[in-house]
N, C-alpha and C positions, 0 to 999 in steps of 0.2 A: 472859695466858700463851698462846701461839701455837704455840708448837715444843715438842716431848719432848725431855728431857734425856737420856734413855734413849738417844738417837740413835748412831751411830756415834762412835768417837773421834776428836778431829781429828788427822791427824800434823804438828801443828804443831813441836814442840820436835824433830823430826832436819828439817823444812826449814827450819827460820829456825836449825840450825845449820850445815847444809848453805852458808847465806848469809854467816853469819858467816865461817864457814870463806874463802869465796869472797872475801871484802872485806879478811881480812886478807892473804892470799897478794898481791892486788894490790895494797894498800896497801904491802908489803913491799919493791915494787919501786920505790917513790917516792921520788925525789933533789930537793931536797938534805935534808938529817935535820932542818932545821927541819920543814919543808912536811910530811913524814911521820909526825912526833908531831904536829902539828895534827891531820892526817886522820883520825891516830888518833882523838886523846881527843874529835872530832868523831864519830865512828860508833862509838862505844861506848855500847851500851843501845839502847832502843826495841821496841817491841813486834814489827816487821819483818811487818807485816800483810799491806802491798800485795805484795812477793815473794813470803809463802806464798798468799794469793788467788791469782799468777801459776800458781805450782807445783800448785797442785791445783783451778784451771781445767783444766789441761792433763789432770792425772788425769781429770777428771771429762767431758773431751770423748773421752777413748778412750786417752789419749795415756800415757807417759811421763814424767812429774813431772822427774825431773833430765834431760830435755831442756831444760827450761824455766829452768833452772837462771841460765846467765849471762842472760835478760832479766830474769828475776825479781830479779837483783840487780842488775844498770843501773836497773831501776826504783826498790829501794832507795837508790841511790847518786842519783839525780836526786831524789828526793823529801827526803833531806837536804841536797843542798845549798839546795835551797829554802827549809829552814829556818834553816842558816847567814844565807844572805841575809835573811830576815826576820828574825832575832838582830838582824842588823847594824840593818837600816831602824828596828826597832822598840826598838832599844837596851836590848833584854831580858838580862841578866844570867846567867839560868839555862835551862838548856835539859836536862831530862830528868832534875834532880834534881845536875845540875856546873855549873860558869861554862862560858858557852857561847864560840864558840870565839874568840871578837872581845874575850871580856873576859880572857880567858885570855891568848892572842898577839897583841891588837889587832887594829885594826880591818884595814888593809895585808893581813895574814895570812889574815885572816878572808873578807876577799874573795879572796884567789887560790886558799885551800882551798874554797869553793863554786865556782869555776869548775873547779881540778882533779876536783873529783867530777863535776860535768858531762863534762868528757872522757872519764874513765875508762867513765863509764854507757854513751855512744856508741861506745866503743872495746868493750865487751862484749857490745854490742847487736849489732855485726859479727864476730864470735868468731861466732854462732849457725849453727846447718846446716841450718834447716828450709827445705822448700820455698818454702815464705810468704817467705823473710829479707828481702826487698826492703818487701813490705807492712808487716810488723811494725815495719820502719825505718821508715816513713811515719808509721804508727798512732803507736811510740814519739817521732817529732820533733814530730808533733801536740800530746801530751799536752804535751812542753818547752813549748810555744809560750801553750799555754793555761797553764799554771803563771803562765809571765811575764804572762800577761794578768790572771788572777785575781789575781796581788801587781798591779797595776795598778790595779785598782778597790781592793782593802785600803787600796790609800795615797790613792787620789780620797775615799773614803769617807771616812779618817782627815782630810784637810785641808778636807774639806766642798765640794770640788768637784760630788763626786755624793752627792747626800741621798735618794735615791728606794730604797725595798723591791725595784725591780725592781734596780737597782745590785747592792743587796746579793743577792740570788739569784746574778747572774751571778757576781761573786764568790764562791761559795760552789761554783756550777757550777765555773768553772772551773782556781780554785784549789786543791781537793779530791775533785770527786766525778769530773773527767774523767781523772786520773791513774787512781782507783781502776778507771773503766771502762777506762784502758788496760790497768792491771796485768791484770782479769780477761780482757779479750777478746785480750790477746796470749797469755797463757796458752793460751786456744781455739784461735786458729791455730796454734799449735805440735804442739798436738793433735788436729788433726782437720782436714778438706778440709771440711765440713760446714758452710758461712757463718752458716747460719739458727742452728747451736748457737754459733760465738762471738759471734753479735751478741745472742745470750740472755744469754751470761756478761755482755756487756759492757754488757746492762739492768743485770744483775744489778751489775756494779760502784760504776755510775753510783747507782741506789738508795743502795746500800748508804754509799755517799763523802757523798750530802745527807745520811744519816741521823745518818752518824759524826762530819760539822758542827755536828747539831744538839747532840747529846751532847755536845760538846767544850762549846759554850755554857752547856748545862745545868754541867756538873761548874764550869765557869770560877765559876759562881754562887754554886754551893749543896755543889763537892767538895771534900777533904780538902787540903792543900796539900803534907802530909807524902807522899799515896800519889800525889799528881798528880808533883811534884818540881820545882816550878813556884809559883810566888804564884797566888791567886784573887782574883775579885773585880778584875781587871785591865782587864775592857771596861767593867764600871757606874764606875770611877773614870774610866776616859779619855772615857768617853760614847760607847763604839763600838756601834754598830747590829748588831745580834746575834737571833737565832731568836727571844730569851726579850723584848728590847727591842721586837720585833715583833709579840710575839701579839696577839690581836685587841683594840684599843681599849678595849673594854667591859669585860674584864677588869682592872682595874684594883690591884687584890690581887696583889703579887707570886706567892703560893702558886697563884693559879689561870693564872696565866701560864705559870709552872713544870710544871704538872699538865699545859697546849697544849700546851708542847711538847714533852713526854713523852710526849703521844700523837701527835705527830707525828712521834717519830721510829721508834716502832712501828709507823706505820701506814707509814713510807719501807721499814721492816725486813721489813713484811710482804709489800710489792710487789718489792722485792729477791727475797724467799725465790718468791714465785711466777713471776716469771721461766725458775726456774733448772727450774721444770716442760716446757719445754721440750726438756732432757737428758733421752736415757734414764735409768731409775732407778740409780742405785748408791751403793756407800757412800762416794765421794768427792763426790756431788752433795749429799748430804746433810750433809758436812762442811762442806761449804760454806754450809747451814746454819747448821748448828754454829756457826760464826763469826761466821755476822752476829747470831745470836743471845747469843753470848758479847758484843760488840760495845757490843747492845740494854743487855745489866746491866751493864758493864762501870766499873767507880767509879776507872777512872784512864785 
């Protein structure tokens, strides 16, 4: 145990509805009414972590939170499509506890709803008024680019093109944990002139996306199926190389494998939470805490 519980609240449940909010109004302008029940029953549920990261970055560097508002939800909105798309490649059934959205409307539908959420996220990305708006356009096309590169190596890795642990890092790097450093560190800019503080959030992101990797690994193992809403046990059947398939050789006991990398993701949570020592103190710096440490116990 590393963090007080005792710490501040996090205001997470009015900004991820803040987001919701956000996602349905644009979803509502989507034609033709096929295309718009997909997007829907697509972006229904999820925990919407990387937007509130966004939103109380922003707090946490001096700024405003619903300034942060429409990047915070382009981020959301690229971050599912990307999961659409890996529904599709990895011809997964379920996604967040519903048939995902390719088994639902097929596959046709399934691809032109993850590329409609990619526009939409860009088209919100430019909606924004901060000073930054040009940079934050860069930072956010970056993160797209690494997404596409990180499902890149997931699919090398899956067909045994790339077999190496550093594969799998990069992978891991850039299909999760550089979204997370965008979400955080655009939040920054939106909040603050102040470079040195959003490229703390954006350690801060970056930790905290390896950690939330490793977790996922973990729970895929050893978590609930009913609280995940998802099958487990999905990567030891297909032989996917994974945090837990990785731990140190010598460990050879599943259980002490499990234990690595539980203390692995703690020790990513820990170097996350001290990053964020670079923000002045306040009670949104500490939220931000808060979260990675919700994160840390988090069993879905």
């Amino acid at each position: 145990m590393f963090y007080d519980k005792s710490s501040p609240s996090v205001p997470y449940t009015s900004f991820k509805r803040a987001v919701n909010e956000t996602i349905a109004r644009l979803l509502g302008g989507v034609e033709p009414a096929g295309l718009r029940r997909a997007l829907m029953h697509g972006t229904v549920g999820g925990k919407r972590v990387r937007p509130v990261l966004t939103m109380l970055s922003c707090s946490a560097a001096g700024g405003n939170a619903l300034d942060a508002l429409h990047a915070a939800t382009a981020i959301e909105l690229l971050h599912t499509s990307s999961l659409v798309h890996d529904d599709i490649m990895d011809n997964a059934d379920l996604r967040r506890g519903v048939p995902s959205i390719h088994s639902r409307f097929g596959t046709p539908m399934g691809i032109l709803a993850g590329d409609t959420l990619i526009a939409l996220a860009f088209q919100l990305v430019q909606k924004g008024s901060s000073p930054a708006k040009d940079r934050i356009l860069s930072r956010f096309t970056k993160a797209f680019l690494h997404t596409c590169e990180g499902q890149g190596y997931d699919l090398a890795l899956a067909f045994g093109t790339e077999t190496s642990p550093e594969a799998h890092r990069l992978m891991v790097e850039k299909k999760t944990a550089r979204l997370m450093e965008a979400a955080a560190a655009i939040g920054g800019m939106i909040g603050t002139t102040n470079e040195d503080h959003a490229l703390a959030l954006g350690r801060f992101g970056f930790d905290l996306g390896m950690a939330f990797q490793a977790k996922d690994d973990l729970l895929d193992l050893v978590g609930d199926e009913k609280a995940l809403g998802k099958p487990v046990q999905v990567d030891r059947r297909n032989g996917k190389m994974t945090y837990v398939s990785l731990a140190a050789p010598g460990r050879s006991q599943e259980d002490q494998r499990v234990a690595e990398v539980a203390d692995r993701v703690e020790e990513l949570t820990r170097s996350a939470c001290s990053a964020l020592d670079a923000l002045p103190p306040s009670p949104d710096r500490e939220n931000l805490k808060a979260i990675a440490y919700a994160l840390l116990e988090r069993q879905h």
